[in-house]
N, CA, C and O atoms as a GROMACS GRO file, in nm:
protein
  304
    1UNK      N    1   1.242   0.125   3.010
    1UNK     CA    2   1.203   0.154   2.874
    1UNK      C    3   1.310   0.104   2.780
    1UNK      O    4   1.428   0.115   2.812
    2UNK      N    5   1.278   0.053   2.673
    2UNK     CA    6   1.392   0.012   2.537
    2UNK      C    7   1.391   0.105   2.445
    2UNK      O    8   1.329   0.211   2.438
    3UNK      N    9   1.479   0.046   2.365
    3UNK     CA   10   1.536   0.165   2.272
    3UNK      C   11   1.465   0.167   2.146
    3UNK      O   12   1.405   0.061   2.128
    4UNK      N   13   1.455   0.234   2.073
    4UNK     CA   14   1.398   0.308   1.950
    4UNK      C   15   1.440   0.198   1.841
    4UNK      O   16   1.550   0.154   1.876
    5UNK      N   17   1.403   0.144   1.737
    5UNK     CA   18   1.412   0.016   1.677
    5UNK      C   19   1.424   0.168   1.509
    5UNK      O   20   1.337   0.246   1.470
    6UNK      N   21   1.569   0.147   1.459
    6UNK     CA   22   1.581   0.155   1.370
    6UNK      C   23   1.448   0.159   1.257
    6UNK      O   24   1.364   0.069   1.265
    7UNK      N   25   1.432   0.274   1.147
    7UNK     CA   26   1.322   0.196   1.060
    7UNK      C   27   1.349   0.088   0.973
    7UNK      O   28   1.262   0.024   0.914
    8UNK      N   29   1.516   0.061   0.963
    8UNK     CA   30   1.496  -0.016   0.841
    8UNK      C   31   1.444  -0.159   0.948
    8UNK      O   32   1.406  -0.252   0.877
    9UNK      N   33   1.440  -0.178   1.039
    9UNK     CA   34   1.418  -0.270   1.132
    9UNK      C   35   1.281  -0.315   1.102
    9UNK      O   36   1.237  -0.428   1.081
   10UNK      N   37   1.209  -0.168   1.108
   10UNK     CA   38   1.076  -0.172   1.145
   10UNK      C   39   1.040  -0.216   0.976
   10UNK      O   40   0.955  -0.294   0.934
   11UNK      N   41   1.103  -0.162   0.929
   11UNK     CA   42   1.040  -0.203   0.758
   11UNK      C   43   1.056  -0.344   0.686
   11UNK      O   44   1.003  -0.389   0.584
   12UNK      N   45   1.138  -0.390   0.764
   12UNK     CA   46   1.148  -0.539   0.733
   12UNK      C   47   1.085  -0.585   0.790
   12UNK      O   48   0.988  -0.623   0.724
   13UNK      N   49   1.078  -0.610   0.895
   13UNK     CA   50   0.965  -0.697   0.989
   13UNK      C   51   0.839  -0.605   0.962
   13UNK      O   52   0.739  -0.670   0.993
   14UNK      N   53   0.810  -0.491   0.921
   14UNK     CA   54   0.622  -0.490   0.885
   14UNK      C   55   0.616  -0.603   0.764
   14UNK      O   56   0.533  -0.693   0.770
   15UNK      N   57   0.710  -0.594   0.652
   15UNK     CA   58   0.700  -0.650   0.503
   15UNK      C   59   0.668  -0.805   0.535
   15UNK      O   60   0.564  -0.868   0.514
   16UNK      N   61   0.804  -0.852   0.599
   16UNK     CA   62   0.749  -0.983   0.641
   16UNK      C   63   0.691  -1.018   0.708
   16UNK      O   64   0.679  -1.140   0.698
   17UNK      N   65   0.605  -0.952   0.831
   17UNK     CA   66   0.461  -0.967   0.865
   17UNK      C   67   0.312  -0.973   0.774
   17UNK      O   68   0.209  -1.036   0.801
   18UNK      N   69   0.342  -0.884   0.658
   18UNK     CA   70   0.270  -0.886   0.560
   18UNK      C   71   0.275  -1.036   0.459
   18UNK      O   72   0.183  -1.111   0.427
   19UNK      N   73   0.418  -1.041   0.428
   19UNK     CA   74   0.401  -1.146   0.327
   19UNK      C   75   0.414  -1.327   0.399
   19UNK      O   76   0.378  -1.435   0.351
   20UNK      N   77   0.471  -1.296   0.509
   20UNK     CA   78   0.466  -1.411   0.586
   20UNK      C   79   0.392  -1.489   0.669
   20UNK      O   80   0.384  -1.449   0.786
   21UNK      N   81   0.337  -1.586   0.642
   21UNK     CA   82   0.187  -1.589   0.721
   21UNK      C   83   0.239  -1.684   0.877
   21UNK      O   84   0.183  -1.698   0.986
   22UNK      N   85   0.371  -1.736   0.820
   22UNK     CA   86   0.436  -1.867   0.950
   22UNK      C   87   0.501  -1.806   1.079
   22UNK      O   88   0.550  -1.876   1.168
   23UNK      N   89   0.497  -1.644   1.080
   23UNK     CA   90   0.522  -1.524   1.198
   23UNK      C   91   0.451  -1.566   1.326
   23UNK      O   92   0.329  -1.556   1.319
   24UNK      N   93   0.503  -1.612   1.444
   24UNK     CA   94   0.475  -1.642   1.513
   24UNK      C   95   0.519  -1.540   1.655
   24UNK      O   96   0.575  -1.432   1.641
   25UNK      N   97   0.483  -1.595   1.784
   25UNK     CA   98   0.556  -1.486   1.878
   25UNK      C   99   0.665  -1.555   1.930
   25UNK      O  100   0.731  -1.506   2.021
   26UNK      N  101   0.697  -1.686   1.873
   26UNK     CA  102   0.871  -1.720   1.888
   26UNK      C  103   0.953  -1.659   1.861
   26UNK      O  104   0.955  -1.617   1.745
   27UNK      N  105   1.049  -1.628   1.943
   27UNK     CA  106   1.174  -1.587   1.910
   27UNK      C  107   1.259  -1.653   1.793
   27UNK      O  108   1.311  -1.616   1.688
   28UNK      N  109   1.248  -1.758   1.858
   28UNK     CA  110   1.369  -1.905   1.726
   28UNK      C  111   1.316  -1.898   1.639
   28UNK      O  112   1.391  -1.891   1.542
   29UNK      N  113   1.174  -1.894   1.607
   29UNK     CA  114   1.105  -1.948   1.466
   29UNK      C  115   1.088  -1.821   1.390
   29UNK      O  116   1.036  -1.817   1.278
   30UNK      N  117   1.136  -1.709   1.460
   30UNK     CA  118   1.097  -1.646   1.362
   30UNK      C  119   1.264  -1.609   1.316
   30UNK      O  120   1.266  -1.608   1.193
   31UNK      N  121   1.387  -1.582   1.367
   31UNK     CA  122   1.498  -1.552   1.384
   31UNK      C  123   1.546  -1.678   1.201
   31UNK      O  124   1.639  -1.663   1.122
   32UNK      N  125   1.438  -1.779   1.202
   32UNK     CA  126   1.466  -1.854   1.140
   32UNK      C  127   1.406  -1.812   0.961
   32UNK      O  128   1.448  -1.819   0.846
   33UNK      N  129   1.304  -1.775   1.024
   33UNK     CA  130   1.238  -1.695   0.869
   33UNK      C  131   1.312  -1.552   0.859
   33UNK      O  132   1.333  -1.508   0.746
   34UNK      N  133   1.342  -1.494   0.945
   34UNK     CA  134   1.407  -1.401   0.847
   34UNK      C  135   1.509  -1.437   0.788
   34UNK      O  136   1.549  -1.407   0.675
   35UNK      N  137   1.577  -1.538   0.910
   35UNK     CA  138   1.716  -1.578   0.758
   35UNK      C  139   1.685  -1.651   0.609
   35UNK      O  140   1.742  -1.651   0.501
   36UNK      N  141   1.576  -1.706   0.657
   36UNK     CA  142   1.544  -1.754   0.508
   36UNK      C  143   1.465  -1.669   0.438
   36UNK      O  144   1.463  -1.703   0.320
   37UNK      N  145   1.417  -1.598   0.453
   37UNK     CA  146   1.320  -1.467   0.373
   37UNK      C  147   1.387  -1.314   0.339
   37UNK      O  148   1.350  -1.238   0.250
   38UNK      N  149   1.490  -1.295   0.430
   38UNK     CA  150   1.551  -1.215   0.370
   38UNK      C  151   1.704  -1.245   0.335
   38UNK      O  152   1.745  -1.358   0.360
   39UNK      N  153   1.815  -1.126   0.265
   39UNK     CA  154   1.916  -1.126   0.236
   39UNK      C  155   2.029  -1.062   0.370
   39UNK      O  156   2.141  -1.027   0.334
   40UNK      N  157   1.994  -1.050   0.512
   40UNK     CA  158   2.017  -1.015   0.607
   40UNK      C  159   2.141  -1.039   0.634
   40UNK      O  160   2.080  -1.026   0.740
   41UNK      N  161   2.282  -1.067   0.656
   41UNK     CA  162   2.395  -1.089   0.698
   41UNK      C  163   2.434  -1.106   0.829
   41UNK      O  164   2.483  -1.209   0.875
   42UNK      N  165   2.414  -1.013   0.882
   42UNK     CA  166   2.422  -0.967   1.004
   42UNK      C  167   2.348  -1.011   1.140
   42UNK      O  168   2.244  -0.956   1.176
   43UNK      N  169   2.398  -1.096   1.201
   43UNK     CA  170   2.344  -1.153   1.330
   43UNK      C  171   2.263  -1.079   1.394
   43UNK      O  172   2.143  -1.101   1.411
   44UNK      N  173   2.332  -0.978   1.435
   44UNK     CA  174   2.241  -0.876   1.510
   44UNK      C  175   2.121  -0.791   1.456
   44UNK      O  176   2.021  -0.751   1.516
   45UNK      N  177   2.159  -0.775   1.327
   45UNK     CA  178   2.005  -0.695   1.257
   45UNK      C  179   1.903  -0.837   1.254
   45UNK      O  180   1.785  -0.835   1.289
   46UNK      N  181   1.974  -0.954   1.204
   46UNK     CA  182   1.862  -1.035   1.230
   46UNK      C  183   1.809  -1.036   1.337
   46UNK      O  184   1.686  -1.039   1.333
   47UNK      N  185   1.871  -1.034   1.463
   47UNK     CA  186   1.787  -1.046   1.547
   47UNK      C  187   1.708  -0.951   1.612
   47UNK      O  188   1.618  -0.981   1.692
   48UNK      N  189   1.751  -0.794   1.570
   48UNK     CA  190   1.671  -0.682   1.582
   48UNK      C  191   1.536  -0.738   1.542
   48UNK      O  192   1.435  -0.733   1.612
   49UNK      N  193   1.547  -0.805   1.386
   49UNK     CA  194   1.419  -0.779   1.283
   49UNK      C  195   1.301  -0.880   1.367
   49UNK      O  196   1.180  -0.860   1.379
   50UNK      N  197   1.391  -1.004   1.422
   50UNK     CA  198   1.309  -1.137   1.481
   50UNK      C  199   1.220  -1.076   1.592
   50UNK      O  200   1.097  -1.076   1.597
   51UNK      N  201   1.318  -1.017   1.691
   51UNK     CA  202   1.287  -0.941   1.811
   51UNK      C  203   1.153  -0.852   1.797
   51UNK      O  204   1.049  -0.874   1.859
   52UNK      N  205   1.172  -0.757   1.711
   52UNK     CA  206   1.038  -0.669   1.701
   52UNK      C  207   0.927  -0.799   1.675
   52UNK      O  208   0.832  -0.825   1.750
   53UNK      N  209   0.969  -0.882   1.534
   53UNK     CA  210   0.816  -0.967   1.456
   53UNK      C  211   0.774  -1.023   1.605
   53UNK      O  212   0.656  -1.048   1.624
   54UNK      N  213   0.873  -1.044   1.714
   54UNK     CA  214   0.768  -1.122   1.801
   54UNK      C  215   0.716  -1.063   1.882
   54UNK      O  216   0.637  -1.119   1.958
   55UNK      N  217   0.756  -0.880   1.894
   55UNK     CA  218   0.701  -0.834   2.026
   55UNK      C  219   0.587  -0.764   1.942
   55UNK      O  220   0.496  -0.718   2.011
   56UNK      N  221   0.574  -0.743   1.786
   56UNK     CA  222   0.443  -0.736   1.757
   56UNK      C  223   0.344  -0.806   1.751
   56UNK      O  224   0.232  -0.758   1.734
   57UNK      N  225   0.375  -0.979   1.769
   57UNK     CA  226   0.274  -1.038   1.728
   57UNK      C  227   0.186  -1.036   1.888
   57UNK      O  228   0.067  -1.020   1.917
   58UNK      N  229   0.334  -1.065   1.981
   58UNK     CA  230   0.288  -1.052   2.142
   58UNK      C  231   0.161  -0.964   2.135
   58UNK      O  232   0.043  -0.990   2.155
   59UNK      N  233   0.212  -0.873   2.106
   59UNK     CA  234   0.139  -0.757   2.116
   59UNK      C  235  -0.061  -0.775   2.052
   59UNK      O  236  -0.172  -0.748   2.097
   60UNK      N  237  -0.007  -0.831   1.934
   60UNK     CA  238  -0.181  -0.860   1.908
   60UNK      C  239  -0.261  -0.960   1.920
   60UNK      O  240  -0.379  -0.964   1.882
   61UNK      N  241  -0.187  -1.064   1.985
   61UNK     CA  242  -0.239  -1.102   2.105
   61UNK      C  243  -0.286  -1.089   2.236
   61UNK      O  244  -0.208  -1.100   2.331
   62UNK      N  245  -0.383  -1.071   2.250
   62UNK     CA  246  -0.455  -0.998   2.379
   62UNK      C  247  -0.549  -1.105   2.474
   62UNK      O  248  -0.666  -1.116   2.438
   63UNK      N  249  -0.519  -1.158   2.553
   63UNK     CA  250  -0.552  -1.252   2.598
   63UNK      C  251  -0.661  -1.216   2.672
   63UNK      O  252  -0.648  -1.105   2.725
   64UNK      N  253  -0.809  -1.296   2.703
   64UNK     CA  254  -0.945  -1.243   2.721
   64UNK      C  255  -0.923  -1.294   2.852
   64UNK      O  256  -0.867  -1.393   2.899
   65UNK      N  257  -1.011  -1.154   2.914
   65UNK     CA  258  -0.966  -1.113   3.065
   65UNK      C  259  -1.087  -1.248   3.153
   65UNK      O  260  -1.187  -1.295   3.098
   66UNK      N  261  -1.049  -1.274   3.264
   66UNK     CA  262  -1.084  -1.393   3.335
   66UNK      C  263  -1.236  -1.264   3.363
   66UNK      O  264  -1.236  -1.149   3.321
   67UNK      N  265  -1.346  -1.332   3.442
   67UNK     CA  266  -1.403  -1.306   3.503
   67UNK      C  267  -1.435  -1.243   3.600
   67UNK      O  268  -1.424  -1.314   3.699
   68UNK      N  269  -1.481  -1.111   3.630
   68UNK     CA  270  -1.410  -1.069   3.726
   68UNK      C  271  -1.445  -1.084   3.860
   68UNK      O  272  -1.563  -1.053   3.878
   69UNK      N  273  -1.362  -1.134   4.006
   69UNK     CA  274  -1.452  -1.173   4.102
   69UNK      C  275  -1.536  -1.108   4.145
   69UNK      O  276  -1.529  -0.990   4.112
   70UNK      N  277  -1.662  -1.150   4.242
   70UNK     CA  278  -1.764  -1.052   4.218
   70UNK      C  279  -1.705  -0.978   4.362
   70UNK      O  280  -1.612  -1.012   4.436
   71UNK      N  281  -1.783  -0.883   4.367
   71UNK     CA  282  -1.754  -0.801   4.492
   71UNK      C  283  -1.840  -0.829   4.607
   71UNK      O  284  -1.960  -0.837   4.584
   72UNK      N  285  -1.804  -0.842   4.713
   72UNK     CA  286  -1.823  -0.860   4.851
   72UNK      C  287  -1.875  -0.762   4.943
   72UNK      O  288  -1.787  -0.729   5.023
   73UNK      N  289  -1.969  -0.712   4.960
   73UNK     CA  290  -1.997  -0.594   5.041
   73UNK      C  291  -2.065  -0.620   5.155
   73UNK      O  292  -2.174  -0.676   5.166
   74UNK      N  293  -1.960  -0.554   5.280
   74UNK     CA  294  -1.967  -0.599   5.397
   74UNK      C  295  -2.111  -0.536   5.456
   74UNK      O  296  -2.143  -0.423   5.418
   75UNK      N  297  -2.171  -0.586   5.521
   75UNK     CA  298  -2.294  -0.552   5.613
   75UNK      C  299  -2.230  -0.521   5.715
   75UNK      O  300  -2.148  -0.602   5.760
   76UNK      N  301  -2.255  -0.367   5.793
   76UNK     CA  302  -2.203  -0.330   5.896
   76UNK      C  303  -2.323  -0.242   5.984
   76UNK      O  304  -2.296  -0.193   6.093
   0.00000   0.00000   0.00000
């Protein structure tokens, strides 16, 4: 299990999920918009903020389930 993500974490990355439409589930690309979208300093909060935007976008991405094989029922 991971750790509990600060809110100011969570409040930056909802905002720029909201106002940012170029949020992707890259790590780099997004590590890259927050430095340019926010006033952030800090290496590590940036990459807190990058970290969450991509494990939310992961997240709503839901990839459509294969087919399921059919079932086999043995004659005995």
């Amino acid at each position: 299990m991971g750790t509990v993500k600060p809110t100011y974490v969570k409040k930056l990355a909802k905002q720029l999920l909201k106002e940012v439409a170029e949020c992707t589930d890259d790590f780099e690309l997004n590590k890259k918009l927050v430095d340019e979208y926010t006033n952030v300093e800090s290496k590590g909060v940036r990459n807190r903020i990058a970290g969450y935007i991509t494990h939310k976008k992961k997240g709503k991405v839901a990839e459509p389930d294969l087919e399921p094989e059919p079932r086999i029922d043995s004659i005995a």
